[in-house]
C-alpha positions in Angstrom: 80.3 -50.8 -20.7 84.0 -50.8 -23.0 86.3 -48.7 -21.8 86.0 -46.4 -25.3 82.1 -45.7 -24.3 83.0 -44.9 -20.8 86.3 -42.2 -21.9 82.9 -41.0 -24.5 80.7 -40.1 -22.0 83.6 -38.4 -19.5 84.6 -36.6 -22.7 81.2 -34.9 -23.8 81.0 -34.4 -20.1 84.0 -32.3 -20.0 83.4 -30.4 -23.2 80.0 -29.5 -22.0 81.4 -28.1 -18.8 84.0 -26.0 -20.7 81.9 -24.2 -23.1 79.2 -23.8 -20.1 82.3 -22.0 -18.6 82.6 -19.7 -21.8 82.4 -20.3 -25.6 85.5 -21.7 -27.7 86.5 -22.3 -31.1 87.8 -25.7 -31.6 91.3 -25.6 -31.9 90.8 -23.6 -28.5 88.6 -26.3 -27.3 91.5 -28.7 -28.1 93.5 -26.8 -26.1 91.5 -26.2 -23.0 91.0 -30.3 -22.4 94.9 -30.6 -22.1 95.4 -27.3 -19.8 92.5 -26.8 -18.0 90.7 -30.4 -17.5 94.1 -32.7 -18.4 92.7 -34.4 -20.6 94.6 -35.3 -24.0 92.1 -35.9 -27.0 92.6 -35.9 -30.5 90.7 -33.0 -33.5 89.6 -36.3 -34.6 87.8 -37.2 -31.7 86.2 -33.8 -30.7 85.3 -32.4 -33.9 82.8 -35.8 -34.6 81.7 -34.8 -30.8 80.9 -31.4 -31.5 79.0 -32.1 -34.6 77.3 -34.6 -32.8 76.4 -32.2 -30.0 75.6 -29.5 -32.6 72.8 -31.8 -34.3 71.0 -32.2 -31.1 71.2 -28.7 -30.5 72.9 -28.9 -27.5 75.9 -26.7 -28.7 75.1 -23.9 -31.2 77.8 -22.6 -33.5 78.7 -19.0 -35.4 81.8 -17.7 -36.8 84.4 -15.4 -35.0 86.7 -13.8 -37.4 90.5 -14.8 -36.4 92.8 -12.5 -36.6 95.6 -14.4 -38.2 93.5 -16.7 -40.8 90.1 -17.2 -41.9 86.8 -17.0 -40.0 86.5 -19.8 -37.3 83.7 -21.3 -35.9 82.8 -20.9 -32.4 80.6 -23.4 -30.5 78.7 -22.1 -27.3 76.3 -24.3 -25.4 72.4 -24.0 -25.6 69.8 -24.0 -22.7 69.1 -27.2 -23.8 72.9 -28.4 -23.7 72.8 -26.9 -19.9 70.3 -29.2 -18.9 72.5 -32.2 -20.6 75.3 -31.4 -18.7 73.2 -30.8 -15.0 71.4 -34.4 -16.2 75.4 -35.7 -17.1 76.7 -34.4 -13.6 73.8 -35.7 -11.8 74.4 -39.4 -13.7 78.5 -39.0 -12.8 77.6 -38.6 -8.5 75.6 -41.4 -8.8 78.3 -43.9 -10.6 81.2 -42.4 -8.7 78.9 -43.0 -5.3 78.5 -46.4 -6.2 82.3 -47.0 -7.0 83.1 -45.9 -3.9 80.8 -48.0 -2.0 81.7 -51.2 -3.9 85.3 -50.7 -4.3 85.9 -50.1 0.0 87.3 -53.0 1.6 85.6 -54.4 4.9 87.7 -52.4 7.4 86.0 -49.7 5.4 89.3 -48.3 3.9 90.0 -47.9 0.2 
């Protein structure tokens, strides 16, 4: 597995687990992976992400009118985007479980 398919996989991750924690437009989105997950990634990235996770209906979408511009859209996950993340959390234990136990040294230190 590149590096690139790895950072994709942590990414949709991440964006699932923010909009499971509330709904977000996508400049807001944008925001919330730098402040609240630390995580820098570009419109350019996400938008192809959330279109992607839109099309297999694991994000739904509608339009929140802004109050400084036009209508923008809002993405919220779907019962069926739940169950993608729980699967994606589950899959995330098990590799990080496995790092650990190959990376320790034999004095059992890290």
């Amino acid at each position: 597995m590149s590096e690139s398919q790895l950072r994709k996989g942590a990414i949709e991750l991440v964006v699932l687990g923010l909009l499971d924690s509330s709904a977000s437009y996508g400049g807001q989105l944008l925001e919330r992976l730098t402040t609240e997950a630390g995580v820098v990634v570009s419109s350019g990235t996400l938008y192809p992400l959330l279109a992607r996770l839109r099309k297999t209906q694991l994000v739904k979408t509608s339009w929140e009118e802004s109050p400084v511009g036009p209508p923008r859209k809002r993405y919220e996950l779907t019962s069926t985007g739940t169950r993608r993340l729980n699967e994606l959390k589950e899959e995330w234990d098990l590799l990080n479980q496995a790092i650990i136990k190959t990376t320790r040294t034999k004095d059992g230190n890290r």
